[in-house]
C-alpha atoms as one frame of an Amber mdcrd trajectory, in Angstrom:
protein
   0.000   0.000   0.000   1.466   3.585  -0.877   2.041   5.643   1.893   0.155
   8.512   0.193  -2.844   5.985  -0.388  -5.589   6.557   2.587  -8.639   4.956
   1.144  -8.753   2.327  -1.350 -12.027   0.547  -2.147 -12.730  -2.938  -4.058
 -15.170  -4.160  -5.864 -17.637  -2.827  -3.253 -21.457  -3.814  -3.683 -24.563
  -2.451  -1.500 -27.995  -4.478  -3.002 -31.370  -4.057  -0.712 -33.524  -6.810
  -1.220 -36.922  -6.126  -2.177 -39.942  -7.298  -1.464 -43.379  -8.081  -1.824
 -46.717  -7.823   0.200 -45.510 -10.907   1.716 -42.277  -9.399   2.814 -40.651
 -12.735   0.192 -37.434 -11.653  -1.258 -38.743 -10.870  -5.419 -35.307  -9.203
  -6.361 -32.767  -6.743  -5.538 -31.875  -3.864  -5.692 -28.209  -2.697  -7.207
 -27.145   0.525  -5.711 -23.975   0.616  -5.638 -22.780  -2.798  -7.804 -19.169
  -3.207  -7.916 -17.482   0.078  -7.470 -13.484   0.523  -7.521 -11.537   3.759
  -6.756  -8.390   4.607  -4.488  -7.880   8.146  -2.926  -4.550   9.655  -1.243
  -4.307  11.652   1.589  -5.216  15.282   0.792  -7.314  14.517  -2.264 -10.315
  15.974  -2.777 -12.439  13.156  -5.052 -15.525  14.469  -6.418 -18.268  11.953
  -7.204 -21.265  13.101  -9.827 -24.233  11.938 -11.116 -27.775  12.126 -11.851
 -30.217  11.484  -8.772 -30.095   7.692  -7.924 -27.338   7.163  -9.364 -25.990
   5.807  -6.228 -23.826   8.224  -4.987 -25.168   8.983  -1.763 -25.095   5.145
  -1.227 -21.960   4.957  -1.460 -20.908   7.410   0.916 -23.143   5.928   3.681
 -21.578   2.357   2.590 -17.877   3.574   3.119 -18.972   5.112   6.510 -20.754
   1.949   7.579 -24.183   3.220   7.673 -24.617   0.860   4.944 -24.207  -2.726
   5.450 -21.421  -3.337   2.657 -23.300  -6.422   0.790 -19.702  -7.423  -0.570
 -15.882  -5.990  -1.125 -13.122  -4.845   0.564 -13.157  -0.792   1.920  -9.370
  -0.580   3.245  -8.811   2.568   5.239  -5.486   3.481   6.766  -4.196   0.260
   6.061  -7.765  -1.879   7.695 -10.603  -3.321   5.537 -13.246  -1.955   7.920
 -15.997  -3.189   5.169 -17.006  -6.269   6.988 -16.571  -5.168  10.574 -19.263
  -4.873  12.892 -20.076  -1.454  14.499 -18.371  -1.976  17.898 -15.714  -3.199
  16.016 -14.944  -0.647  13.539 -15.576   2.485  15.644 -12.178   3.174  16.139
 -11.448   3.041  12.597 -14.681   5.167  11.758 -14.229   7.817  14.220 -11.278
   9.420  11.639 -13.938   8.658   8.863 -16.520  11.007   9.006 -19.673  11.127
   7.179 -21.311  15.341   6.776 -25.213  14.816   5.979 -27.101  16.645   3.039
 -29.478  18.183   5.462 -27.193  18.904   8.668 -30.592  20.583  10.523 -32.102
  16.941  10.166 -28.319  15.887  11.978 -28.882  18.106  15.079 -31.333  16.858
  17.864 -33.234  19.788  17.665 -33.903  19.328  21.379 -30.217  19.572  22.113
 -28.369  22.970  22.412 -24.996  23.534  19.929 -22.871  22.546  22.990 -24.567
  19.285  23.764 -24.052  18.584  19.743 -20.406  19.249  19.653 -20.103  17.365
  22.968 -21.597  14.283  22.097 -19.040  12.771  19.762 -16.088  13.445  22.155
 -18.744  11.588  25.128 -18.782   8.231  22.711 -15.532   8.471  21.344 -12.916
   9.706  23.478 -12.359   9.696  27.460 -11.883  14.028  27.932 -13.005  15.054
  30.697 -15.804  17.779  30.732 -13.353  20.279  30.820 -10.841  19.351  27.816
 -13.996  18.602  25.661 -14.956  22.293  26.078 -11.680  23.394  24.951 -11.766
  21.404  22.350 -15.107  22.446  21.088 -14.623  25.764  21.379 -11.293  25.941
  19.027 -13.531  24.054  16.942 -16.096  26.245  16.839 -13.509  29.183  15.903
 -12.225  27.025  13.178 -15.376  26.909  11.389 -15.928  30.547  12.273 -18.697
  30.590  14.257 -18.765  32.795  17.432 -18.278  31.134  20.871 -21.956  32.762
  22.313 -23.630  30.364  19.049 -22.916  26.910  22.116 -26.043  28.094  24.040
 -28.041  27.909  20.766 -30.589  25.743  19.256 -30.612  24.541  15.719 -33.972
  26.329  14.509 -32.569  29.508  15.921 -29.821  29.716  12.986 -29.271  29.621
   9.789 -28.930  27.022   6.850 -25.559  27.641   6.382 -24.553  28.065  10.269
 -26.150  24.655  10.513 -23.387  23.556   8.498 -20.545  24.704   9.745 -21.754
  23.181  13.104 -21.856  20.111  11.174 -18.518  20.568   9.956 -17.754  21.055
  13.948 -19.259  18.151  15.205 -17.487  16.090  12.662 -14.041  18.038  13.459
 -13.709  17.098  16.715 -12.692  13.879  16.219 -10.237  14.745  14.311 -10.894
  12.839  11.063  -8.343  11.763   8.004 -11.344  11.568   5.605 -14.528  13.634
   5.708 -17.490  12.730   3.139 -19.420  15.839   1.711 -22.504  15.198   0.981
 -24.509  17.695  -1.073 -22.324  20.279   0.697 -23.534  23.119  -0.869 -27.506
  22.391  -2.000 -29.777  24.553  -0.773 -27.818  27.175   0.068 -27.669  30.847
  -1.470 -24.528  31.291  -4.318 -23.083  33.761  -2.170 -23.822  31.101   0.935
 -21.998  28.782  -1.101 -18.983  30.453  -1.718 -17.813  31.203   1.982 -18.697
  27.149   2.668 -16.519  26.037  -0.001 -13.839  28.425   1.092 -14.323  27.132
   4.591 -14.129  23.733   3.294 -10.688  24.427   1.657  -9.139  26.296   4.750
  -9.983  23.364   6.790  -8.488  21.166   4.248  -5.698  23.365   4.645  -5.569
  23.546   8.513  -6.590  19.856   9.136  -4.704  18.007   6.637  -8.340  16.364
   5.231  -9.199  14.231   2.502 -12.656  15.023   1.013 -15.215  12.569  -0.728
 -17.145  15.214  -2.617 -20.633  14.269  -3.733 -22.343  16.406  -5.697 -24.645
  17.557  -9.181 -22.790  20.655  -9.148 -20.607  20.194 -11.789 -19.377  23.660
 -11.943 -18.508  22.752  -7.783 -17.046  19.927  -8.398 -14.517  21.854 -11.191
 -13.808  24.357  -8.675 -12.409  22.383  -5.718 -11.902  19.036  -6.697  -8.717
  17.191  -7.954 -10.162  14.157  -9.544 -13.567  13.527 -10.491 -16.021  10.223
 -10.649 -19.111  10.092 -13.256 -21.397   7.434 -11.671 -24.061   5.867 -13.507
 -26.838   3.022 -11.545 -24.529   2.199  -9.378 -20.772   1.675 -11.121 -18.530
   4.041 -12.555 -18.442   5.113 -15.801 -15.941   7.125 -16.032 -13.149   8.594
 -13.563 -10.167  10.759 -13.713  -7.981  14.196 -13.250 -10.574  16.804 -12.936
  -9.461  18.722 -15.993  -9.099  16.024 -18.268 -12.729  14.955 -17.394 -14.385
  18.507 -18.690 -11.930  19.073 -21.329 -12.141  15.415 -23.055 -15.535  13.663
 -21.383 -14.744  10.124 -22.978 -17.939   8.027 -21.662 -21.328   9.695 -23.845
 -23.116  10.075 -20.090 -20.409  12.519 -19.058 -20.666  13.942 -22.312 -24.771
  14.363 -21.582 -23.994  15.578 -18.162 -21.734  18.475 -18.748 -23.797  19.797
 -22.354 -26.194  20.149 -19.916 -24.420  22.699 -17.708 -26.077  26.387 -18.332
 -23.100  29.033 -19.789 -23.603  32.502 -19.236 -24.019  34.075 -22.981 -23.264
  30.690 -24.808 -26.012  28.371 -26.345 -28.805  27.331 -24.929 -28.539  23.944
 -22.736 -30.862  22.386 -24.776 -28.857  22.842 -28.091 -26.210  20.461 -27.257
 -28.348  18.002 -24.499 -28.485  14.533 -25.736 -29.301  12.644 -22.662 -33.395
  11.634 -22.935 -35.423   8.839 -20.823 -35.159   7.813 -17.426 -32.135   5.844
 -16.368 -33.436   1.944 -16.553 -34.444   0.616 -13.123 -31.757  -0.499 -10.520
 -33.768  -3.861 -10.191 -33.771  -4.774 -13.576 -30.803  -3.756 -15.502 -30.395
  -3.957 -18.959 -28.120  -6.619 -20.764 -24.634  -5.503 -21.723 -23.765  -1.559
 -20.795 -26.170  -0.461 -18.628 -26.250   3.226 -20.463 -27.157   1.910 -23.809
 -30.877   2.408 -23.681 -30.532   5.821 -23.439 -26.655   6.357 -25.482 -27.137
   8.207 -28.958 -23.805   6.337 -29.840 -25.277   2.365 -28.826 -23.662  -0.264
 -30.991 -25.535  -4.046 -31.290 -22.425  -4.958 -29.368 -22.934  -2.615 -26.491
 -25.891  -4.687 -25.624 -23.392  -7.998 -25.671 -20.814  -6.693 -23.510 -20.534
  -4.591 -20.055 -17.576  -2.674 -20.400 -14.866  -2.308 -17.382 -13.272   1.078
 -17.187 -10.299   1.337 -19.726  -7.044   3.452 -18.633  -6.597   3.690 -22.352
  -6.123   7.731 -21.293  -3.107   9.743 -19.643  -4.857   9.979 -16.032  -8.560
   8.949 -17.065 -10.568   5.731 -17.434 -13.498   5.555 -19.420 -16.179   2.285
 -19.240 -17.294   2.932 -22.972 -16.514  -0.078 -25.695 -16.757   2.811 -28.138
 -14.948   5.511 -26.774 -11.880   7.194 -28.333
């Protein structure tokens, strides 16, 4: 294992099984189906895609919120993948997981202090008065003011809520933090002071960031490498540049015509991608993008294609691409 390498993940699967009225097992479901990436320390991997996709899944699944169904998550050195809860919180502790919606993360009965407390209670043995401390330089960190502890959650804003969930996550002192949705639903000038914050505490913490996102014009900003996820694998991943200047896989393609430019051409001069992605259940034969690819071949629907490193720092899963 490289010493720069923190996470490296294998082949990982997450399938729900689904049911009917009868609660018998009829099928299953293929979120995330056989996913592959490695990430070094201070990386900041973005990971796109369309709404189901399976993005989000996969997040949860590295954190263990998700029951890995199969495959190896190494971190630091451990596969934690297939370790039960007591036994990988140590490991998880410097693997933090920030929500989509960090109001729905706070116990709305709890104060900002209890919050921030809470992780240090379970995970550490501080005394009252070093957990304080610590919580408190936290708080500064994030640059929230000291008088915010005494607080509830309703009684500040969206994006106060998260930087407190930035806190609560930063007081464990995590190697890899997960972003999910970081920046949705938040004002554009909202956004631009988190992902500022996000990159000072990169800075200041020595983090590694799992960056999910739809915001491709985010994800060009801050993010060093990028992964194009389509029902549940990926389709395409590489150096963040390389991916908007030379898309190789036709769904990146469809996914980046469709972001809007200022004073250029309409989006929907250049948008390709039509239909619904096929269900997760039932997944077509061959590539699983084919159904809705303007560039399908009879043999796309013969073969499912592996990701190709046929590219100076990108892979493409495309039989076609060039």
């Amino acid at each position: 294992m490289s010493a720069d390498l923190i996470l490296d993940v294998d082949d990982l699967h997450k399938h729900f099984a689904v049911r009917d009225v009868w609660k018998r097992k009829v099928g299953s479901l293929r979120a995330v189906d056989g996913v592959s990436f490695a990430v070094n320390r201070g990386e900041i991997l973005g990971i796109v895609g369309e709404s189901g996709c399976g993005k989000s899944t996969l997040g949860k699944t590295l954190m263990g919120i998700q029951q890995a169904t199969s495959g190896r998550v190494v971190f630091e050195g451990n596969d934690i993948a297939g370790l039960k809860p007591h036994q990988s919180r140590r490991y998880r502790q410097h693997l933090q997981y920030c929500y989509q919606d960090p109001g729905a993360s706070l116990d709305p009965r709890w104060t900002i202090r209890s919050s921030l407390h809470e992780p240090l209670v379970v995970h550490t043995e501080l005394g009252e008065a070093e957990r304080e401390t610590r919580v408190r330089e936290i708080l500064r960190a994030v640059g929230l003011p000291e008088t915010h502890l005494d607080l509830y959650p309703h009684e500040i804003s969206g994006g106060q809520q998260r930087r407190v969930g930035l806190a609560r996550i930063l007081t464990l002192k995590p190697s890899v933090v997960i972003l999910d949705e970081p920046t949705s639903g938040l004002d554009v000038s909202v956004q631009a002071t988190i992902l500022n914050l996000f990159l000072d505490l990169q800075r200041a913490f020595g983090l590694t960031y799992l960056f999910i996102s739809h915001d491709l014009s985010v994800v060009r900003l801050v993010c060093h490498r990028v992964a194009v996820m389509y029902l549940g694998r990926i389709v395409e991943i590489g150096d963040t540049e390389a991916i908007f200047e030379t898309p190789r896989h036709p769904y990146t393609q469809s996914l980046l015509a469709a972001i809007p430019r200022i004073g250029g051409p309409r989006v929907t001069d250049h948008f390709s991608l039509e239909g619904e992605p096929p269900s997760p259940i039932n997944l077509p034969t061959g590539c699983r993008f084919r159904t809705r690819c303007p560039k399908a071949a009879p043999v796309c629907a013969e073969q499912d294609p592996a990701l190709r490193p046929d590219w100076p720092g990108q892979q493409a899963a495309c039989l076609l691409a060039t």
